[in-house]
C-alpha positions in Angstrom: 44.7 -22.9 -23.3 41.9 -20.4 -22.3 42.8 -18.2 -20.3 39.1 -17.9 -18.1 40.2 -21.2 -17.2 44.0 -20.7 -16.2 42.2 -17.4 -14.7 39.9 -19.3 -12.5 42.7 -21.9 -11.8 44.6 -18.9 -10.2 41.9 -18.9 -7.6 42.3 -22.6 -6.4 46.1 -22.2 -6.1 46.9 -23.0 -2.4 49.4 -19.9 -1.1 50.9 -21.7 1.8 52.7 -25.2 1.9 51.1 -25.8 5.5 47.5 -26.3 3.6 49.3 -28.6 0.7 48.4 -32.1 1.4 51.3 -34.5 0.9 50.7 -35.9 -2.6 50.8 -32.4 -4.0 54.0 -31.4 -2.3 56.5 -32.5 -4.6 53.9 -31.9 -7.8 54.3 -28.3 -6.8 58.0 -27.8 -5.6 60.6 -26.4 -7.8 63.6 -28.5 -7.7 66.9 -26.8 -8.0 69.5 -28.9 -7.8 71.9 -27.1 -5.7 69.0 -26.4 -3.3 67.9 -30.1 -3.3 71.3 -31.3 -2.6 71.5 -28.9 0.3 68.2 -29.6 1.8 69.8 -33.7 1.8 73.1 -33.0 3.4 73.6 -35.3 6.7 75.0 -32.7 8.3 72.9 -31.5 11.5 71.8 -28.0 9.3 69.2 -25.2 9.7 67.1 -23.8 6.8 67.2 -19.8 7.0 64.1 -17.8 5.2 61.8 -14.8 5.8 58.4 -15.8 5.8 56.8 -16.8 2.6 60.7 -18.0 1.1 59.2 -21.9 1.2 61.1 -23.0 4.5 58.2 -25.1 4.9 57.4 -26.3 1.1 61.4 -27.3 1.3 60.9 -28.9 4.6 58.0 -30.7 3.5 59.3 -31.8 0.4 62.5 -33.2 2.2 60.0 -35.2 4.1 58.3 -36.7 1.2 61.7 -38.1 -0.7 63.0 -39.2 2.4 60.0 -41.4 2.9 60.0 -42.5 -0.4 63.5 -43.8 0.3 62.5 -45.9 3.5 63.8 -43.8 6.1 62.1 -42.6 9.0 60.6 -38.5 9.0 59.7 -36.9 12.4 58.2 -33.7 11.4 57.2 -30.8 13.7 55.8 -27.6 13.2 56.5 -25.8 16.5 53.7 -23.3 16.0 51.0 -26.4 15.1 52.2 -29.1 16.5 52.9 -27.8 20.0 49.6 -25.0 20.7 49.5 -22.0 21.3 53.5 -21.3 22.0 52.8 -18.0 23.0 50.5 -18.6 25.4 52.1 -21.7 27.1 55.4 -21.0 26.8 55.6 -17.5 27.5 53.8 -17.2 30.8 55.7 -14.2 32.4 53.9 -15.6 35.8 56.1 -18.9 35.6 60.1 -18.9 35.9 62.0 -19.7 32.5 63.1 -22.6 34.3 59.4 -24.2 34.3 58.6 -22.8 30.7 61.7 -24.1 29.5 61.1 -27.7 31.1 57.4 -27.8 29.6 58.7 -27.1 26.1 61.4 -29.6 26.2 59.4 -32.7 27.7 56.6 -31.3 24.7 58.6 -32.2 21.7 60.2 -35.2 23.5 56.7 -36.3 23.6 56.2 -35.9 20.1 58.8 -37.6 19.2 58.3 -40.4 21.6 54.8 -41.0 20.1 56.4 -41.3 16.7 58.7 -43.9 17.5 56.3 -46.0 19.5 54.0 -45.7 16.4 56.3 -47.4 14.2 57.3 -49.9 17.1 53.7 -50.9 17.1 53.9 -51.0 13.0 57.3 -53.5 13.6 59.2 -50.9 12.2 61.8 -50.9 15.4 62.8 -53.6 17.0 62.9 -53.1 20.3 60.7 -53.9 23.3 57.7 -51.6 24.1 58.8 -51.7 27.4 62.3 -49.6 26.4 59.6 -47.1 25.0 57.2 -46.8 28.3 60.7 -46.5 30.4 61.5 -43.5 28.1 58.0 -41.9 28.9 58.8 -42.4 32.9 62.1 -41.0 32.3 60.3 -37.8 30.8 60.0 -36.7 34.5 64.0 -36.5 35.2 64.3 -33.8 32.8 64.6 -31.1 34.6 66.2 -27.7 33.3 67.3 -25.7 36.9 68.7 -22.8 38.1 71.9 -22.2 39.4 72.0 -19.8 42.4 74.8 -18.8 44.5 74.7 -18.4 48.1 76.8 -16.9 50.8 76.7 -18.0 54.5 77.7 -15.2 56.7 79.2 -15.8 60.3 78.2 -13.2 63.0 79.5 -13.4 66.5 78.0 -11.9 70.1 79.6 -11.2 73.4 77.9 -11.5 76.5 79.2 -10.3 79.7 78.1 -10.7 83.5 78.9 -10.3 86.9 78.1 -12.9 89.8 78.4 -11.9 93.6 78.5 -13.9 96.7 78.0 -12.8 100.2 78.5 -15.1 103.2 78.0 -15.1 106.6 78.7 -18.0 109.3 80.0 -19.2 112.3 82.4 -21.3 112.7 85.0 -22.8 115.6 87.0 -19.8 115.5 84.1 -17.5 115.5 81.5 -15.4 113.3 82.8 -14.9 110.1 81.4 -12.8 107.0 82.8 -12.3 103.5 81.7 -11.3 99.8 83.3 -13.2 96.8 82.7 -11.5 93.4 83.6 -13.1 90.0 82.5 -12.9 86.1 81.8 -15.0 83.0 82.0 -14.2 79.5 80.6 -16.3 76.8 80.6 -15.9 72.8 77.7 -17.1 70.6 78.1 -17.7 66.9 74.6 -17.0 64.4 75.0 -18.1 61.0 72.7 -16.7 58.4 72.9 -17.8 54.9 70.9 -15.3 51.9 71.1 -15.6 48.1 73.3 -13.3 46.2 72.4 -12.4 42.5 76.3 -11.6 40.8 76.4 -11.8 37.6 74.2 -13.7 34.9 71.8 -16.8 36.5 73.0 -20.1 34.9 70.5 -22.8 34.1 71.7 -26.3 33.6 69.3 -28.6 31.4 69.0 -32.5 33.3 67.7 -35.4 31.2 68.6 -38.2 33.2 67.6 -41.8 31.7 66.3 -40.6 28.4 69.5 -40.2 26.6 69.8 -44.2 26.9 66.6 -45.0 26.1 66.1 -42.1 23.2 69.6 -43.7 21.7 68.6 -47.8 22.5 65.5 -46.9 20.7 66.7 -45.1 17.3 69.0 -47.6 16.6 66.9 -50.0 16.9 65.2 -48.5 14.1 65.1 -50.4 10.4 65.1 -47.3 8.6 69.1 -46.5 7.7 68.5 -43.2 8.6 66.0 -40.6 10.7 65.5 -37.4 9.9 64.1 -35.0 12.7 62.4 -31.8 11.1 61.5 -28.7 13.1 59.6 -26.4 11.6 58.5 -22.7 12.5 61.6 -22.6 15.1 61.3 -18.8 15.4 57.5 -19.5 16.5 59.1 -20.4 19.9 59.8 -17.6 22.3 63.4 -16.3 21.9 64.6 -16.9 25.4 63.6 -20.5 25.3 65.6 -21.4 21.9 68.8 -22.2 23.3 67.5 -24.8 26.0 65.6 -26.4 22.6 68.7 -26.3 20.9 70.5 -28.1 24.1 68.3 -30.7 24.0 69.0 -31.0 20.5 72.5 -31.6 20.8 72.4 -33.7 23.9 69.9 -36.2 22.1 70.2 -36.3 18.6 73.3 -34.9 17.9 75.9 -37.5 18.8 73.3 -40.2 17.3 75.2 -41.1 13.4 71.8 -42.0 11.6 69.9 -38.9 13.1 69.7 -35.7 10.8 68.0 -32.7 12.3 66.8 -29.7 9.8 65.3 -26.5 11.4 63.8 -23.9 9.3 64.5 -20.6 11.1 63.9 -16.6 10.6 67.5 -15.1 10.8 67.1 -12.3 13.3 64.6 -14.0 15.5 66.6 -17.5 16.5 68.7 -17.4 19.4 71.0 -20.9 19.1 73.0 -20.4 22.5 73.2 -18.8 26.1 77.7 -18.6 27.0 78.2 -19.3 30.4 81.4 -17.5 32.4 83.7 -20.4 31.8 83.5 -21.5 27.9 80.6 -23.4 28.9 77.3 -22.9 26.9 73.6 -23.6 27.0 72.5 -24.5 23.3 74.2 -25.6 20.1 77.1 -23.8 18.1 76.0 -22.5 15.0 79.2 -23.7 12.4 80.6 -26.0 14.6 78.1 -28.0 15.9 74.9 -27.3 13.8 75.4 -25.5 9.9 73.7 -23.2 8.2 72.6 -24.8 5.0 70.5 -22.7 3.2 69.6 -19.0 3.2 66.3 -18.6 0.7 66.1 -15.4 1.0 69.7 -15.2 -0.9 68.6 -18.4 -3.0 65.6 -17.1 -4.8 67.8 -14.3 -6.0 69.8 -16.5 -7.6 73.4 -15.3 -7.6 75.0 -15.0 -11.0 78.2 -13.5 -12.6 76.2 -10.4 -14.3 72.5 -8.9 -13.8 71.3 -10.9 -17.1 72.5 -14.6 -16.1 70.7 -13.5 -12.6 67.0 -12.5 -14.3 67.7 -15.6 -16.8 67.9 -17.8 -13.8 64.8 -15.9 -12.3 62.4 -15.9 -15.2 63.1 -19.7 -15.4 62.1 -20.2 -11.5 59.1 -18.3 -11.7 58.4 -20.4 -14.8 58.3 -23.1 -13.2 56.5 -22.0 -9.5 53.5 -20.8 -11.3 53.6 -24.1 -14.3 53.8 -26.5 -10.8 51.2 -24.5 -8.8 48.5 -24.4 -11.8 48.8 -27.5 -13.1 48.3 -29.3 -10.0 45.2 -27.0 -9.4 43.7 -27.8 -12.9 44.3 -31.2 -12.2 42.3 -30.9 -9.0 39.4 -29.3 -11.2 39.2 -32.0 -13.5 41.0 -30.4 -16.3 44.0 -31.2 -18.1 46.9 -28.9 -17.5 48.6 -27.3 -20.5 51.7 -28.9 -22.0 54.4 -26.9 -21.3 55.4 -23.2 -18.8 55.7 -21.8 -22.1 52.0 -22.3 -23.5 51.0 -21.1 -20.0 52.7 -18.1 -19.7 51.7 -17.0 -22.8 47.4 -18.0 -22.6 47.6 -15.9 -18.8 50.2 -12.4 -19.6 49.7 -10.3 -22.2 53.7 -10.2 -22.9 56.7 -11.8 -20.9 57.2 -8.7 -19.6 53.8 -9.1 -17.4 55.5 -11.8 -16.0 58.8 -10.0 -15.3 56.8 -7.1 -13.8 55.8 -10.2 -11.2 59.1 -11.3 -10.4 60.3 -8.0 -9.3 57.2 -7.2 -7.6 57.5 -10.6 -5.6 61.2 -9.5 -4.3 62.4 -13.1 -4.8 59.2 -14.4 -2.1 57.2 -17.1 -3.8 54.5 -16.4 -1.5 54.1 -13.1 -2.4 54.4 -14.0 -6.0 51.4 -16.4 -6.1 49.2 -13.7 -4.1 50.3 -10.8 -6.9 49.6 -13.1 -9.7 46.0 -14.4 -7.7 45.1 -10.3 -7.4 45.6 -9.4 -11.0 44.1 -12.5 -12.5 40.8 -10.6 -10.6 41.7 -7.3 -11.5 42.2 -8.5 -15.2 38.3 -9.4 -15.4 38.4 -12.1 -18.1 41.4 -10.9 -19.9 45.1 -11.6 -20.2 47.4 -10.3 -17.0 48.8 -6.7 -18.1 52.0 -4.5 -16.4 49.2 -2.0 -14.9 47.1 -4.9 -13.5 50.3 -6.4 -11.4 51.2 -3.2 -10.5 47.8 -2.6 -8.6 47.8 -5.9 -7.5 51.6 -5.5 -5.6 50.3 -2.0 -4.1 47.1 -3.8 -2.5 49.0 -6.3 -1.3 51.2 -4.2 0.0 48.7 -1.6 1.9 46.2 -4.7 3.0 49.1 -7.4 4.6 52.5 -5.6 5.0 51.8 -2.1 6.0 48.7 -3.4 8.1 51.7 -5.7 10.2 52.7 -2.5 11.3 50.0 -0.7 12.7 51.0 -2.5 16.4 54.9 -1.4 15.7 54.5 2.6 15.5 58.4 3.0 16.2 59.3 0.8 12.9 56.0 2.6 11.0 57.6 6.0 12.1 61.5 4.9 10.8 59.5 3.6 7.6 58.2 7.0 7.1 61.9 8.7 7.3 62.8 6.4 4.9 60.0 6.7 2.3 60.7 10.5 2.7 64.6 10.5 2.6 64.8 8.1 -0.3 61.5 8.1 -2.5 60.6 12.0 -2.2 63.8 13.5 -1.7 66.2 11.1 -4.0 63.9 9.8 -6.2 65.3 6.1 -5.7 64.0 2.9 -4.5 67.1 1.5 -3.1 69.9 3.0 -0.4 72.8 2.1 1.2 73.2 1.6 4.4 76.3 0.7 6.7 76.4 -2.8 8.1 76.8 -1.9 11.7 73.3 -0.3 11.2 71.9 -3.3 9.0 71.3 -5.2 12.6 69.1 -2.8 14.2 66.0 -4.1 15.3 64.0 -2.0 13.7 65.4 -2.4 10.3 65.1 -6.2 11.2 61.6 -5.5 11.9 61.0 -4.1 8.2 62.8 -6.5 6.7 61.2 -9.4 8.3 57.9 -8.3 7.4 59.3 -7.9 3.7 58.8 -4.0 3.2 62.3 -3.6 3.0 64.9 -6.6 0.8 68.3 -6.9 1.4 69.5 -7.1 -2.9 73.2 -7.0 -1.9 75.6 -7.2 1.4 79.4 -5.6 1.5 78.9 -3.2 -0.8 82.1 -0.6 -1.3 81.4 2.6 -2.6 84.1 3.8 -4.6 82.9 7.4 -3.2 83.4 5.7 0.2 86.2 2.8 0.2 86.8 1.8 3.6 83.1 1.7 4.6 80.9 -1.2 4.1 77.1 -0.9 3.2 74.2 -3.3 2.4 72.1 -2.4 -0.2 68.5 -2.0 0.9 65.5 -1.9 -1.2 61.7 -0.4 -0.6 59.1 -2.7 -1.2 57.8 -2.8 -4.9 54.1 -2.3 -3.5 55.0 0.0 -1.1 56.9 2.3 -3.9 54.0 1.3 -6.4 51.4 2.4 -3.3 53.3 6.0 -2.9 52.9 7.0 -6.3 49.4 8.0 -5.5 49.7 9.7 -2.7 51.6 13.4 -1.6 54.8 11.0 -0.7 55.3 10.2 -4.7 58.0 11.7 -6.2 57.3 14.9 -8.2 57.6 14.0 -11.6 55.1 11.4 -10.8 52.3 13.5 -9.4 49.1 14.6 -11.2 46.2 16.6 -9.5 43.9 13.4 -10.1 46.0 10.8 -8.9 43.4 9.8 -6.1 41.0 8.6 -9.1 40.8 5.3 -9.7 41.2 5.6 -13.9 43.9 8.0 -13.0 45.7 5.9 -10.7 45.4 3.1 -13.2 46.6 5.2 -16.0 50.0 6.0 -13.7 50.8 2.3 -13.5 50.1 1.5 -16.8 52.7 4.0 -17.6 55.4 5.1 -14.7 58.5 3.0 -14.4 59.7 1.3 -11.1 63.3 1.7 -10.9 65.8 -0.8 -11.4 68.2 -2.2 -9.3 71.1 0.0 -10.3 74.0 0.3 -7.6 76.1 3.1 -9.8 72.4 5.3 -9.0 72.5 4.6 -5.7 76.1 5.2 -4.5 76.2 8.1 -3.0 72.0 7.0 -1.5 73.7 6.8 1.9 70.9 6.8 4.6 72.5 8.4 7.8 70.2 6.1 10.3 71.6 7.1 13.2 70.3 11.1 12.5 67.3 9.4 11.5 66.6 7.7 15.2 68.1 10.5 17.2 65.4 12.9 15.3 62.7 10.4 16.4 64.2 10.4 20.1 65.4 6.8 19.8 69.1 5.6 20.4 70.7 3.1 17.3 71.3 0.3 19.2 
């Protein structure tokens, strides 16, 4: 096939499953079985991902077969669907009590319009009625807070004197005399204030819509429902768990209801403990599973590194085979017959395409927008090593490092990393201790995909009883260095800020592999790192 055409086809290639209309969803989704089976389980399960790791595509494409099959799909995407979350819900002039309640009775709603929908469509049979009762009910949810008050007994004495002084006449004569006595009387004054001891409990009221919600799903003629939410980290952290309560209260204990959740790891909050065992939220491996990690999926475990870029290669095969051919098709053309006559009409060598997969870091996203860059850089011509190299460095300085410009604490650590691990050890991966793995900061970089976890509870031999993660620099943001003063020596050439120059380096210079026996002893002491910045490590 030509490759100006698979070229321009690049360009039509939608980047984010949000903007995928429904017909093209499963045309463009890679189907690995043990992921597919996963996404299908009944079990109430949440979808874990960094951005750009196709939570949505899998969610969406879990929608589509599910449909196909008869069975009733709510999806929502809680950053769509409900507005502007951070504006409505996280109102610091309004109590958590009344954002909480808003957010609740919000995807109640949408889920109430679904079902009367498909009442109206004879897909449930029940009575409208049972539906407009659920809607009334809406206003008994309440989610309140618990406050403790102490009454506190004060008690007054009052004390007089009376005198009486009398004079007369009587039979017997004048007479004259002065009594004196005294009274004493106690008054009691009860005041009553609020006393703040310990954490505030909130306790989450739905009143009659557990009935009705239940009457009405069962009534349902699909075998099963499945309730999708989408974008879950979208909603403000400290109103999570009351979702999540909701949840379980509702949908839960209902047989036929699945509920999937595609969530960032470190910013989902599942529960709030209360003093007693008692909890606000759902239980994360008891009550609601993780399913799925993406990030950890697209790296495809294996039992040595070539099964794992075996399994790689054939994924990214396929992601870019799905994506083009349903954009050709689209355009009017005919797509080309096979990954393998694609592949070789758009790279130069399979190697091209290799360069991609590491560059992508295991994020399809990012993997589609490399591969969209150098088809332009390429002007007309096959993609080339130097052309995704360039590409992954634009991408990089453009969209991840500019995500940082309103974080300077996590730009600064960034910068103490570069320096420690690219200048000074000439390495693009480190080790760090676990304990440290959870800072916010590294969560921060990781989130925004400038650093990769490539390998949790890692032993050192040098270091036995410690455990590390292996972290890993960004491919663009090592690419990006190697024209500037932060480059590693061997690298620099006094021209390196000339475009041809520049060009010539990554047509040339290798990116390092992922080799843990070079990085062993690429210990990065984080907690030196934040004291020299003036910030603590928790």
């Amino acid at each position: 096939m030509e490759t100006q055409v698979l070229l321009a086809a690049l360009q039509e290639v939608e980047k984010r499953a949000e903007r995928v209309n429904e017909t093209d969803v499963i045309a463009t989704y890679v189907g690995v079985d043990s992921l597919v089976n996963a996404l299908g389980s009944r079990d109430n399960g949440i979808v874990y991902g960094r951005r750009g790791t196709g939570k949505t595509h899998a969610l969406k494409y879990l929608a589509e077969i599910e449909r196909s099959k008869g069975n009733r799909v709510i999806y929502i995407d809680m950053e769509q669907d409900l507005g502007s979350t951070e504006g409505r819900y996280s109102d610091a002039s309004l109590s958590i009590s009344e954002r909480a309640t808003r957010l609740v009775v919000d995807v109640l709603s949408i889920v109430h319009t679904e079902l009367l929908e498909a009442a109206f469509a004879g897909h449930i049979d029940v009575q409208v009625d049972v539906l407009d009762r659920m809607l009334d009910h809406f206003t008994e949810v309440l989610i309140t807070r618990e406050i403790e008050t102490e009454v506190r007994a004060s008690e007054r004495d009052a004390q007089g004197t009376r005198g009486d002084a009398r004079l007369g006449i009587t039979s017997s004569g004048l007479s004259a005399g002065i009594s004196v006595s005294s009274d004493q009387t106690l008054t009691t004054a009860a005041s009553q204030r609020v006393t703040a001891s310990g954490p505030v409990r909130h306790r989450v009221h739905f009143g009659g819509v557990t009935r009705s919600m239940k009457q009405a799903i069962q009534a349902d003629s699909a075998s099963r429902v499945w309730l999708l939410l989408d974008e879950w980290s979208g909603v403000p952290l400290d109103l999570q768990p009351y979702l999540a309560e909701m949840l379980r209260k509702l949908f839960f204990g209902i047989p036929k209801v699945t509920v999937r959740i595609g969530a960032i790891p470190h910013r989902s909050e599942w529960r709030i403990p209360g003093e007693r065992g008692d909890y606000i939220g759902a239980e994360v491996g008891a009550e609601i599973f993780p399913l799925l990690d993406l990030d950890e999926f697209v790296v495809f475990p294996a039992r040595n590194r070539e099964e794992q870029a075996e399994r790689s290669l054939g994924f990214f095969r396929s992601l870019l085979f799905r994506h083009l051919s349903t954009a050709l098709v689209g355009m009017g053309l005919t797509p080309p017959d096979s990954d393998s006559e694609l592949i070789a009409s758009l790279f130069t060598q399979i190697t091209s395409l290799q360069e991609v997969i590491r560059a992508a870091e295991g994020v399809p996203r990012d993997a589609l927008n490399i591969v969209g860059r150098a088809g332009l850089r390429a002007g007309g011509s096959k993609i080339a090593v130097a052309h995704v190299r360039e590409s992954a460095a634009q991408l990089y300085t453009t969209t991840k490092a500019a995500q940082l410009n309103g974080v300077p604490l996590a730009r600064a650590l960034l910068d103490r990393i570069v320096s420690d691990v690219i200048s000074g050890r000439k390495a693009r991966a480190f080790l760090l201790a676990q304990e440290d793995t959870v800072h916010p900061l590294i969560q921060q970089l990781v989130d925004d995909r400038i650093l990769h976890i490539i390998k949790r509870g890692y032993s050192s031999k040098d270091n036995p009883g410690e455990r590390y993660d292996v972290l890993q620099i960004d491919y663009g943001c090592y690419v990006h260095l190697l024209g500037t003063s932060a480059a590693p020596q061997r690298f620099l050439t006094d021209d390196t800020d000339d475009d041809s120059a520049f060009g010539a380096v990554m047509a040339t210079v290798e990116v390092p592999e992922d080799d843990y026996r070079a990085i062993r002893r690429a210990v990065l002491d984080l907690p030196a790192i934040l004291t020299s910045l003036g910030l603590e490590r928790t």
